[in-house]
N, C-alpha and C positions, 0 to 999 in steps of 0.2 A: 417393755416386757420385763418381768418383775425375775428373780431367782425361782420361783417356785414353777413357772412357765418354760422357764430352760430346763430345769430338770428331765436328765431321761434316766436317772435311777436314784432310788434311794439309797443315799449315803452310808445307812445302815444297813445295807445288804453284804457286808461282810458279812454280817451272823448269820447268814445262809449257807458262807462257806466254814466258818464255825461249826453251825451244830453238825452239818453232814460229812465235814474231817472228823470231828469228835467219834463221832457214829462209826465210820470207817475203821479209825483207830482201834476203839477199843472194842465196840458192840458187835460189830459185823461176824465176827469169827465164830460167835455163837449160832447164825442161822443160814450159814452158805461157805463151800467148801471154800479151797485155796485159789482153784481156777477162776471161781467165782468173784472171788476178792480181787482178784488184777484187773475184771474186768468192771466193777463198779470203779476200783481205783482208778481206771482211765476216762470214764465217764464222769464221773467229779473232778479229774484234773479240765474235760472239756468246760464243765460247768463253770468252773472258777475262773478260766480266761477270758469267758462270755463274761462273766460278772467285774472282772479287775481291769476290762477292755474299756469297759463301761463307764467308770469307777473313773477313771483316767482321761476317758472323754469328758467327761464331766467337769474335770479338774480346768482343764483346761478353757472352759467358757467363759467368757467376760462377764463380770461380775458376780460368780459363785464362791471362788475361793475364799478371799478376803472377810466378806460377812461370815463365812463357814469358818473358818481360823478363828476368829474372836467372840462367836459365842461360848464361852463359859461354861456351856452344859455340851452340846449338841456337837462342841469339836470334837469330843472326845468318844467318837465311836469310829475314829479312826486306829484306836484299840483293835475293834472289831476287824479292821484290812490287816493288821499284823499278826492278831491273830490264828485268822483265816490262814495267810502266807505262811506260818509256823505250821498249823495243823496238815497244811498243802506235802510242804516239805517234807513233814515226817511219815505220812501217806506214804508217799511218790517213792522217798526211800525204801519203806517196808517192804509193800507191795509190787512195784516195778523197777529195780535194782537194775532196770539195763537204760533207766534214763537216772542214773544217779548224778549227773553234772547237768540235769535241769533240776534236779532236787536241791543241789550245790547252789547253782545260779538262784534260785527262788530265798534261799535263807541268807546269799548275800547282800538282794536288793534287799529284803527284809531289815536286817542290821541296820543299813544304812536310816529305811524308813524309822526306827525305832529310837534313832538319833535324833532325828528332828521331832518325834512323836514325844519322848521325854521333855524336849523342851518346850513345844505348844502344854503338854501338863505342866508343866512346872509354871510357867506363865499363867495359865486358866483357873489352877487351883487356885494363884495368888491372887486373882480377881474375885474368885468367888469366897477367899475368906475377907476380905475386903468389903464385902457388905453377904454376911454365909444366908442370913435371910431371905434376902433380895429375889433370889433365883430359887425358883422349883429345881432343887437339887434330887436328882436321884439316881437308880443303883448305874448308868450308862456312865459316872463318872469313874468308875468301879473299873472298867472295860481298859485302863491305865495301867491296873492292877497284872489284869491278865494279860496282858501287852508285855510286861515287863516279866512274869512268869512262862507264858509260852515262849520265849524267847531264851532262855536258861534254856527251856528240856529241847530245843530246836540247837543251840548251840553246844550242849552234850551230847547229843544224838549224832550231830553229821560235822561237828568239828572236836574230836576227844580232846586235843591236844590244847588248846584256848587257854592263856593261864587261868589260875583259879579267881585272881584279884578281876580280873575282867566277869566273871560269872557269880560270882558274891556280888557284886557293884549292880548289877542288872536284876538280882534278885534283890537284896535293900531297894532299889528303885519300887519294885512292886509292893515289898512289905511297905515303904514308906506311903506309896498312893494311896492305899486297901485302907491305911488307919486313918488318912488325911480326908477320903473319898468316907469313911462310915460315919466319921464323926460331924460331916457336912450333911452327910442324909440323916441322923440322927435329928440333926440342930435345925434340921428344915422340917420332919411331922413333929419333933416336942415342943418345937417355940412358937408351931402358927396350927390352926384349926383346917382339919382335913377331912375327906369325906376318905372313905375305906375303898367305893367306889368308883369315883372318879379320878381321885388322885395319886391309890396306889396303884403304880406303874407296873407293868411286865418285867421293864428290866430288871425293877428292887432284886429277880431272883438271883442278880449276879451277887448277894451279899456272899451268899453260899459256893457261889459258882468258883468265885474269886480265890476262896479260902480252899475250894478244891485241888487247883488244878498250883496251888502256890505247896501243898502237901505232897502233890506229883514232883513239883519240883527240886522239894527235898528227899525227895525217893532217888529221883532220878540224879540226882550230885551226890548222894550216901552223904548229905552233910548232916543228916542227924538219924539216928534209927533210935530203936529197943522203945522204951515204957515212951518216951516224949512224943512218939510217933504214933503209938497206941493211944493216948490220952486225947491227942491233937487229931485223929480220927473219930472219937469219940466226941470231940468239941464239933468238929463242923457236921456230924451226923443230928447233934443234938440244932446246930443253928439252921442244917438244913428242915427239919421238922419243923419250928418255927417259922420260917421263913414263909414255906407250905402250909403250912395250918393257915394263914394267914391270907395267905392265897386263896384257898380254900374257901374261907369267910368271904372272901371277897366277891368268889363265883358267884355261892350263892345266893348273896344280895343282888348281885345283879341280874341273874336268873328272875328272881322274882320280881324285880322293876322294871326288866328289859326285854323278858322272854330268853331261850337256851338260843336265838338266831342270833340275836344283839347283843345278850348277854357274855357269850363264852366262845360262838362260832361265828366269830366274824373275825376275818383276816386283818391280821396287823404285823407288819416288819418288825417289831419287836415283840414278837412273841418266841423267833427261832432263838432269841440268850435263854429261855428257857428249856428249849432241844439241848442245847449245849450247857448247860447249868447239871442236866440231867448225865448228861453222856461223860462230863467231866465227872462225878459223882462215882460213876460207875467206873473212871478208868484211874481214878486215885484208889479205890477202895480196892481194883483187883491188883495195882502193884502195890498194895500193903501184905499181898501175898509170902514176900521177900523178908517181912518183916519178923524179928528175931521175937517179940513177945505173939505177935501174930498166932504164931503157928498153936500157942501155948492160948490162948484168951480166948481168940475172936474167928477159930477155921472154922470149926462146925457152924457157924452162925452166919459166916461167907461164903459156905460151902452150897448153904439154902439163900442168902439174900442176893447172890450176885446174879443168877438164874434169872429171878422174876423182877430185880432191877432192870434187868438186860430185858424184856417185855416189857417193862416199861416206857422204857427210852425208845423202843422198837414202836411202839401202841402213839408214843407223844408225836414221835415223827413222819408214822401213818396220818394223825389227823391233821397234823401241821401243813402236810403237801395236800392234802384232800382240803380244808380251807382255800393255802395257795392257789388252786388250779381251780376252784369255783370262782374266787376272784378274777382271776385273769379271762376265766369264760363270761364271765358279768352275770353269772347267776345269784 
């Protein structure tokens, strides 16, 4: 019996507990009151132990780990279980403050995972620049990035006191992946012949995702404010468009080649880094609210764009669970 046979989940279902922490985090508050909020929050805490129960059972199977550790691309959406764990924690904390020492316990196993999580990166990148062609690189190597960014705003959040050398080091780790991860998917569409259709991936949208939630995390340490912060909002708002336009093009080709069933509505576990791509967008851009040029440049214009981002992200992750649950019905 091969690894694909033992499987009982996919490995990349962290992004499930991603996009719908992300959501929780920052979207939720625009469409259900406070009550409301503790009580999704405990149902997403359910959801996530069903999924990381999973996750670990898995782990555990003879013959998964080992091939899964040393692929080069496919390891690294164990980004995606720390992340999840990150966005879990900071939930759990917000919203239901009388389980703060399982919020506690969540961001310490977390730490731990993130230790050995840097080192599988730091090993996987060094194989994949080793031959950067070789491998259909793309944006899941990214997922490093945000590994090492949710792990900052998780260790500001629920332990203030941390030195700062330890929180600078964790954040260089993710600036270091983000550049090392872009310049690997760049070298993999400009050096070989691609189809727009087939071969760009869902996940590419962590390019933007990545650079979002690394902007939350200089928000969230005050390690940089004023005009740098306004600028560097306007750079990922600009690579987010891009990104999407691109996407975009993408649909529609395959709309037309594949019908809107095959084409754009058909279930795939990596489509939720884009829920989260989204909901990360929306929760760096409302804490640039704090921000000193902010107030003066860019209020009136977040005053109207955070609204109907917040429907958006709302709209992505209506169609995301309506896929989901036609899948799982085998319709």
């Amino acid at each position: 019996m091969d690894v694909i046979e033992k499987k009982v989940i996919n490995p990349a279902s962290g992004a499930i507990v991603m996009a719908l922490g992300i959501f929780l985090h920052g979207v939720m508050s625009h469409f259900v009151n406070q009550s409301a909020e503790r009580w999704f929050a405990l149902t997403f805490l359910f959801l996530a132990i069903v999924i990381y129960s999973k996750l670990v059972r898995q782990l555990f199977q003879k013959g998964f780990l080992t091939p899964f550790l040393n692929n080069p691309v496919n390891s690294f959406v164990i980004g995606s279980w720390i992340a999840g764990f990150s966005v879990l924690g900071i939930v759990l904390e917000h919203y239901t403050p009388l389980l703060h020492s399982l919020a506690v316990g969540v961001a310490v196993i977390n730490s731990f995972l993130s230790v050995y999580f840097i080192y599988i990166s730091i090993r996987n990148f060094k194989r994949l620049w080793q031959r950067p062609t070789f491998h259909a690189t793309h944006g899941v190597v990214l997922l490093s990035a945000v590994a090492a960014q949710s792990l900052v705003v998780l260790w500001v959040k629920m332990f203030p006191n941390l030195p700062d050398l330890l929180i600078f080091s964790a954040f260089a780790f993710g600036v270091f992946f983000y550049m090392n991860g872009l310049i690997l998917i760049l070298k993999r569409y400009l050096a070989t012949g691609w189809s727009i259709i087939e071969d760009w991936t869902n996940t590419n949208c962590i390019i933007h995702g990545a650079l979002s939630i690394t902007g939350l995390a200089i928000i969230t340490t005050n390690m940089l404010d004023g005009l740098f912060l306004y600028y560097y909002w306007l750079f990922v708002l600009v690579v987010f468009c891009f990104v999407e336009g691109v996407e975009i093009i993408r649909a529609v080709k395959r709309v037309q080649q594949k019908g809107w069933r095959k084409g754009i509505f058909t279930y795939h576990i990596s489509q939720w880094s884009r829920n989260f791509t989204f909901g990360m967008f929306f929760a760096f851009t409302m804490a640039m609210g704090g921000n000193s040029y902010e107030g003066n440049l860019l209020n009136e214009f977040h005053h109207f764009f955070l609204p109907v981002l917040a429907w958006v992200v709302l709209l992505a992750l209506l169609i995301e669970i309506t896929l989901w649950a036609r899948a799982v019905s085998g319709r």
